[in-house]
N, CA, C and O atoms as CSV, one atom per row, in Angstrom:
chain,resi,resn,atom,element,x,y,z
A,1,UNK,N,N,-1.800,-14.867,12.005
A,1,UNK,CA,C,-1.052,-13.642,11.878
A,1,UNK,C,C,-1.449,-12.980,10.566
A,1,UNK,O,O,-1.441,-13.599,9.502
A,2,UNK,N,N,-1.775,-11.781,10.671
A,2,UNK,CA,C,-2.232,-10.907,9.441
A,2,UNK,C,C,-1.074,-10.702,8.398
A,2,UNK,O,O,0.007,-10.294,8.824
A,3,UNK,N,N,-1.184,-10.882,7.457
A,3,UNK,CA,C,-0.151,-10.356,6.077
A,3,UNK,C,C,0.017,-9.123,6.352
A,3,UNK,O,O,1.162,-8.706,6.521
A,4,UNK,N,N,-0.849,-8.456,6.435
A,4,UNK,CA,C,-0.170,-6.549,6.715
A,4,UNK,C,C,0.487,-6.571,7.415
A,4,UNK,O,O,1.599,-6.128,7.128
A,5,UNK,N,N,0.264,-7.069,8.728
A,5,UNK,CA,C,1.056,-6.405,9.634
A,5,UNK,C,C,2.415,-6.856,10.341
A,5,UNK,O,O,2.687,-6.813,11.541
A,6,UNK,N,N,3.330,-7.378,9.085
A,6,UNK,CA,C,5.001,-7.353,9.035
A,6,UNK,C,C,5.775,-7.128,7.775
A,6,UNK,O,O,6.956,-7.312,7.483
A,7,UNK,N,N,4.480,-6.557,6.956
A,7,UNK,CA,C,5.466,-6.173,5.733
A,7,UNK,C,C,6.301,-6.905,5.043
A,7,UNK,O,O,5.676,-7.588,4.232
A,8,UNK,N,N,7.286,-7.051,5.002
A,8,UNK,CA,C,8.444,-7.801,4.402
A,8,UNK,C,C,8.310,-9.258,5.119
A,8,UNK,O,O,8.295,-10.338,4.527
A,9,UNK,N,N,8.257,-9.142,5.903
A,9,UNK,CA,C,8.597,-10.744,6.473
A,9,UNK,C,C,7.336,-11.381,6.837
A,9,UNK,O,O,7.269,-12.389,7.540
A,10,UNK,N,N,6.411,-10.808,6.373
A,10,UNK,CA,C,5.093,-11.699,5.822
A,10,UNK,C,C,4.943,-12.050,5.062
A,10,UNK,O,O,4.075,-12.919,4.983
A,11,UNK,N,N,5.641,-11.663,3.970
A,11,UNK,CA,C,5.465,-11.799,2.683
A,11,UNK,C,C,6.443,-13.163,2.312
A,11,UNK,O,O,6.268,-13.993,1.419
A,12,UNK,N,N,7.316,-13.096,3.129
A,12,UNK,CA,C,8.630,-14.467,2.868
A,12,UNK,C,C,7.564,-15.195,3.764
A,12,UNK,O,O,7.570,-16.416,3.604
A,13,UNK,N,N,6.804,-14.799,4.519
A,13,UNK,CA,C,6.181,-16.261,5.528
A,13,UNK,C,C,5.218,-16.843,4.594
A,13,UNK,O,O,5.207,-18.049,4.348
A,14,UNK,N,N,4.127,-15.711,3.887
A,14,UNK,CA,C,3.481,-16.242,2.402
A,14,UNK,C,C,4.185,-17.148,1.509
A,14,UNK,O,O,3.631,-18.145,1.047
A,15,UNK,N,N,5.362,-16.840,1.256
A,15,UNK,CA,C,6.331,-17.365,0.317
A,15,UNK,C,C,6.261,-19.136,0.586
A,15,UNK,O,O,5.910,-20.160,0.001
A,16,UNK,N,N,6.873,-18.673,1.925
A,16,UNK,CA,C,7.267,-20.233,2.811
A,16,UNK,C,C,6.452,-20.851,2.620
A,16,UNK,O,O,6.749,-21.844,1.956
A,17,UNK,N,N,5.024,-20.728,3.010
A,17,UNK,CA,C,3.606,-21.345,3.630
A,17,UNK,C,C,3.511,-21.772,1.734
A,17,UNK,O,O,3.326,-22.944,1.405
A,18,UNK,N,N,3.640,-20.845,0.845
A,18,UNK,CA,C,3.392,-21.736,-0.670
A,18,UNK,C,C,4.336,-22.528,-0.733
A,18,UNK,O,O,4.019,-23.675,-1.048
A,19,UNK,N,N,5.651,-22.282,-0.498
A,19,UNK,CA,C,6.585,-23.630,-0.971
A,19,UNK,C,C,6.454,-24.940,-0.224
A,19,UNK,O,O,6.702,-26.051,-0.693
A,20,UNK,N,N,6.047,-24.677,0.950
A,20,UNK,CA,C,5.660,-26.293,1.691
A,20,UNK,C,C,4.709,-26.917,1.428
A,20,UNK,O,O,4.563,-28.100,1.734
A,21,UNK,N,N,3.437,-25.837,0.465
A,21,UNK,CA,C,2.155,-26.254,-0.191
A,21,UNK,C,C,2.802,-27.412,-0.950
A,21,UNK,O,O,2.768,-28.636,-0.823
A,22,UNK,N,N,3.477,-26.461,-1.888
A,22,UNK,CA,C,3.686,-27.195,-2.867
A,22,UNK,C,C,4.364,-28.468,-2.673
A,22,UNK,O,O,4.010,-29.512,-3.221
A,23,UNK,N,N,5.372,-28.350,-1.861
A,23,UNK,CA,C,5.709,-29.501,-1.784
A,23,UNK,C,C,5.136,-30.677,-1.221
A,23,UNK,O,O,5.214,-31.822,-1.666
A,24,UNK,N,N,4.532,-30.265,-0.162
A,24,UNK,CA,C,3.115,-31.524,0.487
A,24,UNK,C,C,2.369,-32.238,-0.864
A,24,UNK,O,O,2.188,-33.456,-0.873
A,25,UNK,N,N,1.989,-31.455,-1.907
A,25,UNK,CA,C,1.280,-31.508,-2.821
A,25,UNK,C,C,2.321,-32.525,-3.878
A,25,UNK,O,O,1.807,-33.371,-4.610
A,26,UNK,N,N,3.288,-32.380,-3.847
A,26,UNK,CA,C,4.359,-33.167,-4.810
A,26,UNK,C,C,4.483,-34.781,-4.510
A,26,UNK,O,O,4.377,-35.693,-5.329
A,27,UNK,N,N,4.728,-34.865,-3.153
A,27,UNK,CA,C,4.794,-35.480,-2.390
A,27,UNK,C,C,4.007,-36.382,-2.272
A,27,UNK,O,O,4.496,-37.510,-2.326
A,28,UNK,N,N,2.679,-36.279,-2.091
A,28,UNK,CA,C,1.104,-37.129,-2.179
A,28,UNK,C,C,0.974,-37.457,-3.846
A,28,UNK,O,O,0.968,-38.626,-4.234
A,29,UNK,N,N,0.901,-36.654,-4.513
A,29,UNK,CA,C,1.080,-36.978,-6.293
A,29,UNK,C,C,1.854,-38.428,-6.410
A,29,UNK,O,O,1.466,-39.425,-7.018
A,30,UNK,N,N,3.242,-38.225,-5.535
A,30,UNK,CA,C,4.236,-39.198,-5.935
A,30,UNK,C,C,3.553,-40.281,-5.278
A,30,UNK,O,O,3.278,-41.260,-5.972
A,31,UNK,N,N,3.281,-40.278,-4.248
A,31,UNK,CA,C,3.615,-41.540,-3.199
A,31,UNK,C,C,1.888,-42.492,-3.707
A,31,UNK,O,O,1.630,-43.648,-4.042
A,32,UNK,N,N,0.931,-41.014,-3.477
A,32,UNK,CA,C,-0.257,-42.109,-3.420
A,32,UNK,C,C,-1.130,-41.321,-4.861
A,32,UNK,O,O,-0.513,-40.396,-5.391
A,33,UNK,N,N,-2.338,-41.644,-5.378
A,33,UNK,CA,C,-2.979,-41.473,-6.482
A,33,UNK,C,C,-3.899,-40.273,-5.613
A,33,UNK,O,O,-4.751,-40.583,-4.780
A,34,UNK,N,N,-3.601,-39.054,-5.929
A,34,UNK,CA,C,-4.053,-38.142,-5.565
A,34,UNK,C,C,-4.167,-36.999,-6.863
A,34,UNK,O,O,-3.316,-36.959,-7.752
A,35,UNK,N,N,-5.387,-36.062,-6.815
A,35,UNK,CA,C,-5.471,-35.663,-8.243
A,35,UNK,C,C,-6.079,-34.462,-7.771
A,35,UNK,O,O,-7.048,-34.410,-7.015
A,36,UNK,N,N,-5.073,-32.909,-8.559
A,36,UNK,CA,C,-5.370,-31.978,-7.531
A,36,UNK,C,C,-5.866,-31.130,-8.843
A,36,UNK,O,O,-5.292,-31.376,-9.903
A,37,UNK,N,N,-6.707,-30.330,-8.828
A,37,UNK,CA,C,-7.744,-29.496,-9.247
A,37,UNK,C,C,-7.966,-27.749,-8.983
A,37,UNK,O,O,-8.677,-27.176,-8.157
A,38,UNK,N,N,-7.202,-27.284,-9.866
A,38,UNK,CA,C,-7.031,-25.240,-9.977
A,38,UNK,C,C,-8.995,-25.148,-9.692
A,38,UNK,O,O,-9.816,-25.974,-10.091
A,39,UNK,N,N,-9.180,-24.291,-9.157
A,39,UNK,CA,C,-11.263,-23.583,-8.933
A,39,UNK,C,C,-11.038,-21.936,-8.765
A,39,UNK,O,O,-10.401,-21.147,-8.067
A,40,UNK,N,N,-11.632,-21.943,-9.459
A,40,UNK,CA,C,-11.773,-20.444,-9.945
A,40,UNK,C,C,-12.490,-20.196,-8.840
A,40,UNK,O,O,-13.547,-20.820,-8.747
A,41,UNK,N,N,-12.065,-19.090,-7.547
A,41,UNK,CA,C,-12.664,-18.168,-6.788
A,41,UNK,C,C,-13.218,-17.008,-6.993
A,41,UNK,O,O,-12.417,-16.075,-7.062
A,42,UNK,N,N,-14.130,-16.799,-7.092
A,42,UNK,CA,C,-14.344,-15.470,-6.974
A,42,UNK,C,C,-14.287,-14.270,-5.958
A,42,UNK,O,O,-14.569,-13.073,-6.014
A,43,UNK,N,N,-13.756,-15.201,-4.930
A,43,UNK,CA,C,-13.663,-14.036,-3.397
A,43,UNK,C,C,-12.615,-13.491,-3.445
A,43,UNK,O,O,-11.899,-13.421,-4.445
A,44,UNK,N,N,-12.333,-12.912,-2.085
A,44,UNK,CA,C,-11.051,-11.992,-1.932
A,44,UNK,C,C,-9.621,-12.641,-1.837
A,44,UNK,O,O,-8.507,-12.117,-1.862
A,45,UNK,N,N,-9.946,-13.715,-1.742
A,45,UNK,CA,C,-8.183,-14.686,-1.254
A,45,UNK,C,C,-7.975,-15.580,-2.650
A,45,UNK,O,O,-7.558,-16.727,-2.490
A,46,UNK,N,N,-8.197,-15.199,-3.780
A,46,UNK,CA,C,-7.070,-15.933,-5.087
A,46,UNK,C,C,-7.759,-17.149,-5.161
A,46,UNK,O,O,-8.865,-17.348,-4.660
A,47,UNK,N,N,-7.033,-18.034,-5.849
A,47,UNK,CA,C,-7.339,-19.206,-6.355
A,47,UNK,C,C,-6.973,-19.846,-5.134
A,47,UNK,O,O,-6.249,-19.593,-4.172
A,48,UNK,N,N,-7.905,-20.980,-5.599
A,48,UNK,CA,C,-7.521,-21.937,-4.486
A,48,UNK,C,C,-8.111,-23.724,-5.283
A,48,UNK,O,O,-8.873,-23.893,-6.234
A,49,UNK,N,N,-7.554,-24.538,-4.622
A,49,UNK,CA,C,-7.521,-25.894,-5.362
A,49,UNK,C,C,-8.300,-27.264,-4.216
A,49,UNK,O,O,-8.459,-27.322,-2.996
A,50,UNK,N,N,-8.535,-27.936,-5.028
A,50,UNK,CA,C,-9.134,-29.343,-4.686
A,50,UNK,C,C,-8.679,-30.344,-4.296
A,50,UNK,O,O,-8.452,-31.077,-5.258
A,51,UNK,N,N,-8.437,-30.752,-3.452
A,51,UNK,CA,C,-7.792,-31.935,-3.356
A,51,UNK,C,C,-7.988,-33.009,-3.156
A,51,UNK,O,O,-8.177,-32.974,-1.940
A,52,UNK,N,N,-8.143,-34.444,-3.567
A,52,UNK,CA,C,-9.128,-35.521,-3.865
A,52,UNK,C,C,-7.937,-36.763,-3.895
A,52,UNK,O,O,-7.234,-37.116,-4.841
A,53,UNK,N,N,-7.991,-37.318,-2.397
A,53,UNK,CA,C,-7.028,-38.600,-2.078
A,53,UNK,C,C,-7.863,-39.947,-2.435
A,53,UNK,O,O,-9.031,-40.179,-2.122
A,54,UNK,N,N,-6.937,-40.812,-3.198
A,54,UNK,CA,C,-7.662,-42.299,-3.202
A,54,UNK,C,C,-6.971,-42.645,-2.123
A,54,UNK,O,O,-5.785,-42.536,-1.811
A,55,UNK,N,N,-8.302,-43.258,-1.391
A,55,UNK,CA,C,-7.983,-44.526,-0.220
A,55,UNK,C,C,-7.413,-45.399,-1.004
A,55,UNK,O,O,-7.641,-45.761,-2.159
A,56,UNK,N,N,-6.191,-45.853,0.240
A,56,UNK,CA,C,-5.062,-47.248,-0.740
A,56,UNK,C,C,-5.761,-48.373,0.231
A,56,UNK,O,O,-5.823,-49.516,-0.222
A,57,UNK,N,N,-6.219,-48.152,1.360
A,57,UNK,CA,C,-6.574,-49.507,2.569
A,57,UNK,C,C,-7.647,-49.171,3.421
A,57,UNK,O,O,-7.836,-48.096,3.990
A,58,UNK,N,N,-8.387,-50.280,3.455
A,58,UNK,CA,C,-9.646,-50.502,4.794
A,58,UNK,C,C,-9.415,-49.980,6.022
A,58,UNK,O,O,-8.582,-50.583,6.698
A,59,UNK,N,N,-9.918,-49.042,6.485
A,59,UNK,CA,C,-9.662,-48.585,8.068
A,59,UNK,C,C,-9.613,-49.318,9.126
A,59,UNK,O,O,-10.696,-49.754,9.517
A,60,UNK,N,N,-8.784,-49.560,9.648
A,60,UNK,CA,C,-8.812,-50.811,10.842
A,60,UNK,C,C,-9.803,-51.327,11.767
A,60,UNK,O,O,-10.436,-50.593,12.526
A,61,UNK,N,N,-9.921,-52.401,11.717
A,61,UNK,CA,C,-11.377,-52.742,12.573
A,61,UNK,C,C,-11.132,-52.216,13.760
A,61,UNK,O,O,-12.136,-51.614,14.140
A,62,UNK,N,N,-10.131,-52.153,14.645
A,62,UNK,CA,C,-9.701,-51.392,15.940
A,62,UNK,C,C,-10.178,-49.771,15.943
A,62,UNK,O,O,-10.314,-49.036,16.921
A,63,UNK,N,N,-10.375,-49.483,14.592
A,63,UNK,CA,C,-10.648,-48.233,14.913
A,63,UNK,C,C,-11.843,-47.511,14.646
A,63,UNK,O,O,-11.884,-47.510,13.416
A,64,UNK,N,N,-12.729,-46.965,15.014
A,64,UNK,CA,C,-12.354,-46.422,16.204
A,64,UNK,C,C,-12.676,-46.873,17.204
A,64,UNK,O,O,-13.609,-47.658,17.034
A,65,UNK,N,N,-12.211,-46.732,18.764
A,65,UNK,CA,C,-12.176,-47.490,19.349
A,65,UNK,C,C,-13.407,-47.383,20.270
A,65,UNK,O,O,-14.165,-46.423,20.404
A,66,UNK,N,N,-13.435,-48.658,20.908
A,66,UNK,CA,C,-14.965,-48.535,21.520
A,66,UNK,C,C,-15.093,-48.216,22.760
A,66,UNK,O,O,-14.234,-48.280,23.639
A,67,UNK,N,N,-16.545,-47.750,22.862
A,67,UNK,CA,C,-16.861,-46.743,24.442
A,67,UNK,C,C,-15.965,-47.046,25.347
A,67,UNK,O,O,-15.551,-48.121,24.913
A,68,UNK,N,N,-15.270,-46.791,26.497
A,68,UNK,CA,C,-14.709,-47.095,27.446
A,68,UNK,C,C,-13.383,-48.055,27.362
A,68,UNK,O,O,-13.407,-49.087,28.032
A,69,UNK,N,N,-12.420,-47.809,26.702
A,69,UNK,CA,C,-11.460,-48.190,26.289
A,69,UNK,C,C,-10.577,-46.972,26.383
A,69,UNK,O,O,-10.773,-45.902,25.807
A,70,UNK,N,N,-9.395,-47.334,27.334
A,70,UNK,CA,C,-8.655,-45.936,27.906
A,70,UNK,C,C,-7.568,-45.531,26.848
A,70,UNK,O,O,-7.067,-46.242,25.977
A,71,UNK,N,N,-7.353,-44.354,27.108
A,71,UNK,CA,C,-7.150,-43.544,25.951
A,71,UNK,C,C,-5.432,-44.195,25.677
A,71,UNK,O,O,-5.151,-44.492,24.516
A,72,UNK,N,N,-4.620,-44.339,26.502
A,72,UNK,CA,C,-3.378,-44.597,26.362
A,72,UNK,C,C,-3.280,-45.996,26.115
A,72,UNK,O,O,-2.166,-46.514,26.203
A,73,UNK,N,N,-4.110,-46.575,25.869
A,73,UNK,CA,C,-3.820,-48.118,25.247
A,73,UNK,C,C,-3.978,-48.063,23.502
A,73,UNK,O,O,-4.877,-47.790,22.706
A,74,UNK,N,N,-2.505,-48.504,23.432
A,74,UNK,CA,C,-2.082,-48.534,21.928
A,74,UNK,C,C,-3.221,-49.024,20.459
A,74,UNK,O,O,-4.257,-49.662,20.645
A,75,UNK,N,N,-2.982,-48.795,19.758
A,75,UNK,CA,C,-4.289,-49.567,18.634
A,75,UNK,C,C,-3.548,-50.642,18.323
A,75,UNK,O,O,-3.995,-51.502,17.564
């Protein structure tokens, strides 16, 4: 959905869409070692940031799963 075209109540949906940023972003800081990074844009859409998760665990040997193994059977 375009920002122009609701005026006012695009602008609270902008609003929204940053405060859940932020908070996703609070959230991962707390829980796991994640380390987030301001980058200077030079394009038309503002700043924008980096985001760089440490793996806490080994990906499961189950996954991913192998050729011909039906889709609704649990991992």
């Amino acid at each position: 959905m375009s920002r122009k075209c609701l005026g006012g109540v695009s602008s609270y949906l902008w609003m929204t869409e940053t405060f859940l940023f932020n908070l996703f972003i609070s959230i991962l800081i707390y829980v796991n070692q994640v380390l987030l990074y301001p980058v200077e844009s030079y394009g038309p859409y503002g700043q924008r940031s980096v985001i760089i998760c440490a793996k806490d665990r080994l990906t499961p040997r189950n996954y991913p799963r192998d050729p011909g193994t039906p889709a609704m059977s649990p991992l």
